[in-house]
N, C-alpha and C positions, 0 to 999 in steps of 0.2 A: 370473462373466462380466463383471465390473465395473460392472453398470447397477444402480440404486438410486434412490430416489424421493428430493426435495427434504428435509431435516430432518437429523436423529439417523439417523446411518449403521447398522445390527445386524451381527450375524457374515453373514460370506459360505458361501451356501448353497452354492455351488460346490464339490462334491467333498468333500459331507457325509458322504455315506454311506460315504467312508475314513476318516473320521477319530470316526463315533459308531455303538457298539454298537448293531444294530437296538433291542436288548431295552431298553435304558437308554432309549433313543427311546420307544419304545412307554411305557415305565412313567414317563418325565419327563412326555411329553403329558397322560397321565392325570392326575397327581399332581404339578406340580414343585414343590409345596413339600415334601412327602416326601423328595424326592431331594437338593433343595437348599435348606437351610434360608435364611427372609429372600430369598428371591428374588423380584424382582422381573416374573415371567414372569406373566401370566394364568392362571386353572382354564381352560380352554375346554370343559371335562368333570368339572364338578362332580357326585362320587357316581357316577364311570363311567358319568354321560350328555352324548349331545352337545345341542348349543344348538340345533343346524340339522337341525332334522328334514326340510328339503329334500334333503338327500344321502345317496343310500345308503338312504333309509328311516330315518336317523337313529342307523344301527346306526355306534356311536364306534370297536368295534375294526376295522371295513371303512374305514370311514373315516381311522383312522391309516395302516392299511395303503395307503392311494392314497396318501396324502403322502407317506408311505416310497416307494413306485414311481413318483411325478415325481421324486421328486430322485433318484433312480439315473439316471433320462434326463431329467435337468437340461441338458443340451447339445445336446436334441434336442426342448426345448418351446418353445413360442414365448414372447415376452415377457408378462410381466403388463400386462393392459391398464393401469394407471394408470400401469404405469413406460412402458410406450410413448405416451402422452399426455405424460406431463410430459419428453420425449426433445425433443418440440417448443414446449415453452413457451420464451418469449423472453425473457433477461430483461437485455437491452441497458438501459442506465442513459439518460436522455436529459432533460438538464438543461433545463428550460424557462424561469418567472417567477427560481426561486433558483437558485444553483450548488449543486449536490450534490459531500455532501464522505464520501468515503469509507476507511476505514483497511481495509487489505488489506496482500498481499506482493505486492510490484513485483519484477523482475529487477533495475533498477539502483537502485533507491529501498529495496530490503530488507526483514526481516518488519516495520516499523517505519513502511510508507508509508504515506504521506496523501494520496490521489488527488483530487484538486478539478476538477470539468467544471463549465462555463459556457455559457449558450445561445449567445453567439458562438461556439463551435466552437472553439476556443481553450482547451485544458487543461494543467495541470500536477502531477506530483508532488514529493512533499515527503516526505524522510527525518529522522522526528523522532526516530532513534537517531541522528544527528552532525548534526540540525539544521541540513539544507542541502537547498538545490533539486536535485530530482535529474537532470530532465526534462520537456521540455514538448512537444506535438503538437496537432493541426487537427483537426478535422473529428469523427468520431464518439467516443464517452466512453468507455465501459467494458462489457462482460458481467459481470453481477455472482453469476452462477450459481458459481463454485467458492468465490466468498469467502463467499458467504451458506450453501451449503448439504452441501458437501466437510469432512469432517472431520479429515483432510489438504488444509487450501486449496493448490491449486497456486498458484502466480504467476501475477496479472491479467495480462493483455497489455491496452496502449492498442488497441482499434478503428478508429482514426483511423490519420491518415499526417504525412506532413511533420514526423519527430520530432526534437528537436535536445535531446544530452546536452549540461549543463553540468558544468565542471570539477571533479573530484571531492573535491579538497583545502578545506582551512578555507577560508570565506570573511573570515575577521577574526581577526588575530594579532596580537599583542603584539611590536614589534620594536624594540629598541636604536637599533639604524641602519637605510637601506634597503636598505643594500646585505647585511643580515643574511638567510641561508638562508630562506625562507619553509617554517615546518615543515609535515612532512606528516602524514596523519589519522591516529593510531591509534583503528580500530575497538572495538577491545579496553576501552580507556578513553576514548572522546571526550573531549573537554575541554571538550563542551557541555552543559550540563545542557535539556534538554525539560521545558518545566511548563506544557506545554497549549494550547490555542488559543481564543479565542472570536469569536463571531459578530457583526456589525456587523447591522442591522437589515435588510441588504439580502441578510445569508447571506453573506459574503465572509469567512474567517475570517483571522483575522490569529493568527500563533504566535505564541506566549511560549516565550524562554528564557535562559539564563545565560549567561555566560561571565566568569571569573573575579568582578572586581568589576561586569562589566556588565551590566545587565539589556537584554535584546534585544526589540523588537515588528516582526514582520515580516511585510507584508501583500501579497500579488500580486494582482491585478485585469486583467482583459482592456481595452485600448483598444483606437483607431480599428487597422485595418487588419490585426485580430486577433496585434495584439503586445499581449506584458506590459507590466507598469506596476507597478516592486516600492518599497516604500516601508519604508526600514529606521528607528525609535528608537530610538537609543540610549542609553541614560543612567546612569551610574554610580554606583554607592554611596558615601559616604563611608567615606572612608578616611582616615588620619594620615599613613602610606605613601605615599609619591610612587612612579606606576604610568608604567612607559615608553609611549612613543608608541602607539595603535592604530593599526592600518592593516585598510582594507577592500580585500578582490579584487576588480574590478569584472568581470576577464575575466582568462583563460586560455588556452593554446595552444600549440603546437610553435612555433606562427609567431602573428603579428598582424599586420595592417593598418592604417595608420593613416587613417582617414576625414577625420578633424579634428581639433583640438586634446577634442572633448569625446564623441569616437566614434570607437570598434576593432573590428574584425572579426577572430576567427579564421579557421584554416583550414577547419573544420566550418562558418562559416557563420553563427554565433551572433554577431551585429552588439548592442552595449551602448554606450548612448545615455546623457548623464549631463548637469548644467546645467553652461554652459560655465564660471562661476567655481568652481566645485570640481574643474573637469575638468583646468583649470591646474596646477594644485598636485597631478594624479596622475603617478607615475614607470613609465617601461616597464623592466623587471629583466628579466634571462636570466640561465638556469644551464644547466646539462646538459641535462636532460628538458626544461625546456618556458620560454617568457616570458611575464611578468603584468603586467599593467597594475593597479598599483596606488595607491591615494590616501589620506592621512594623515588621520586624521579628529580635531579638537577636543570633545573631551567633557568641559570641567569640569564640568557637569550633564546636558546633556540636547542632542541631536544629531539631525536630521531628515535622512536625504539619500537623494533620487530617484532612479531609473536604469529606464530600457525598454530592452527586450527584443525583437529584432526577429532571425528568419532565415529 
C-alpha cells in the first residue's frame, strides 16, 4: 500500500500471500534460522513458544495463523496505528539562529545537491557534481521526510515560492579570445572537481573546488532585501606553463538587460549586480542559443570578486 514508518524500509507486505508458501510462512516464523541460515530475522518463538501470552492464550500456531489471515485482507485493514501517527508528523526544516545545510536530490541541482535555508527566508541550491549554483527561492525551506527517511529518496521540492533558475552552463572557462564559443557542461565528465565545503562560525558554508590549475572558494550568504551575496576566490597553482585568460559568467539568457554599466538582468528575472570597476572590463557575447555577460578575471595568485543576486 506504500505506507511505511520513518527509518529502514523492509519487504512490502502487500500481496504477500502470492508470493509465500503458507507452510514456509508458518515454519520461517517458527524457526527462521532453520530455513535461512545467518538471517538476520528475530525468534519471536523460541522452542515453539510465543513471547505474548496476551494473544490467543499465547497459543503461537493460532497466532501465526492471524497473521497469515491479516495479510490475505491486507487491503481491507486499517492502518497500523504508528504508521498513521507518523503520516502526520512534520518535518518541514526551518532554519532559525544557523542556516541548515542539507545534501539531498534536487530536480534541477541533481543527486548531488546541496540545499542551504537561512532564517531570512532566502535559500539556495548547489550542484556539487558540476559545482554550480543551481537555484535559489523565498520564503519556506524544505520537508525533509523523503531524504531522511525513503530508501529511494524522491527529489526535495523547495516549500517556498519566488524561485529563480540560474544558467546552467560553467560558470568560469578558460578562453583564448572573447569572442571564443563559451563551452558547454558535459555532465558525464565535469571539468570541476568538488572537494567539500566548510563552515564559517556563523554556519554559512563556503565550497571548495578545482578547476583545472585553479583552486575555487565559493560562499553565498543572504543580504538586505532577501538577495544573495556570492563571494568567489580564486587562486591558482603554480605552474611553468602559461594558462590562457580566465573568464567568469556573471549572467546568462536568451536576452539581457542592461541596467548599468555594472548590472544585467535577464529575461527570467535574475538581476546580477557586481562593483562598478570590474563591471567595465565585462563583455556582453551572443551566439545562437543565448548571450553572456562576461568578465575577464586576473589571477597571477589570488583573486577576490563580489556579485548579488537579486530577482
Amino acid at each position: 500500500r506504500g505506507e511505511s514508518l520513518p527509518g529502514v524500509v523492509g519487504v512490502d507486505l502487500e500481496g504477500i500471500t502470492q508470493r509465500v508458501n503458507p507452510r514456509w510462512f508458518h515454519d520461517f516464523l517458527l524457526n527462521p534460522g532453520d530455513l535461512k541460515p545467518r538471517t538476520r530475522m528475530p525468534t519471536f518463538f523460541p522452542n515453539g513458544q510465543s513471547q505474548n501470552t496476551q494473544v490467543l492464550q499465547g497459543n503461537s500456531e493460532r497466532q501465526i495463523a492471524a497473521m497469515w489471515a491479516y495479510l490475505k485482507e491486507l487491503d481491507r485493514q486499517p492502518l497500523p496505528e504508528k504508521i498513521e501517527q507518523a503520516r502526520f508528523q512534520n518535518y518541514e526544516l526551518k532554519p532559525t539562529s544557523k542556516p541548515i545545510v542539507l545534501r539531498t536530490f534536487m530536480k534541477e541541482a541533481g543527486t548531488h545537491a546541496i540545499a542551504v535555508g537561512f532564517s531570512q527566508k532566502v535559500h539556495f541550491a548547489f550542484d556539487a557534481e558540476t559545482s554550480r549554483m543551481a537555484f535559489a527561492w523565498r520564503g519556506r525551506f524544505l520537508d525533509a521526510q523523503g531524504t531522511w527517511f525513503s530508501r529511494f529518496t524522491p527529489p526535495a521540492d523547495p516549500l517556498g515560492d519566488d524561485f529563480i533558475s540560474f544558467p546552467s552552463d560553467l560558470p568560469l572557462a578558460i578562453l583564448k579570445t572573447e569572442d571564443q564559443p563559451w563551452p558547454t557542461l558535459d555532465r558525464l565528465n565535469p571539468p570541476y572537481q568538488f572537494r567539500g565545503y566548510r563552515l564559517d562560525p556563523e554556519g554559512v558554508p563556503t565550497f571548495l573546488y578545482r578547476f583545472g590549475r585553479f583552486d575555487i572558494e565559493d560562499r553565498i550568504e543572504p543580504v538586505k532585501n532577501q538577495t544573495l551575496k556570492r563571494r568567489l576566490t580564486i587562486a591558482q597553482r603554480k605552474s611553468k606553463v602559461e594558462t590562457p585568460k580566465l573568464w567568469f559568467r556573471y549572467l546568462a539568457g536568451k536576452t539581457l538587460k542592461r541596467l548599468s554599466d555594472s548590472q544585467y538582468q535577464n529575461e527570467a528575472g535574475l538581476t546580477v549586480t557586481m562593483c562598478k570597476t570590474i563591471g567595465q572590463t565585462g563583455k556582453v557575447v551572443s551566439s545562437k542559443s543565448n548571450t553572456a555577460w562576461i568578465i575577464p578575471l586576473s589571477t597571477p595568485q589570488k583573486q577576490t570578486i563580489e556579485l548579488q543576486y537579486d530577482w
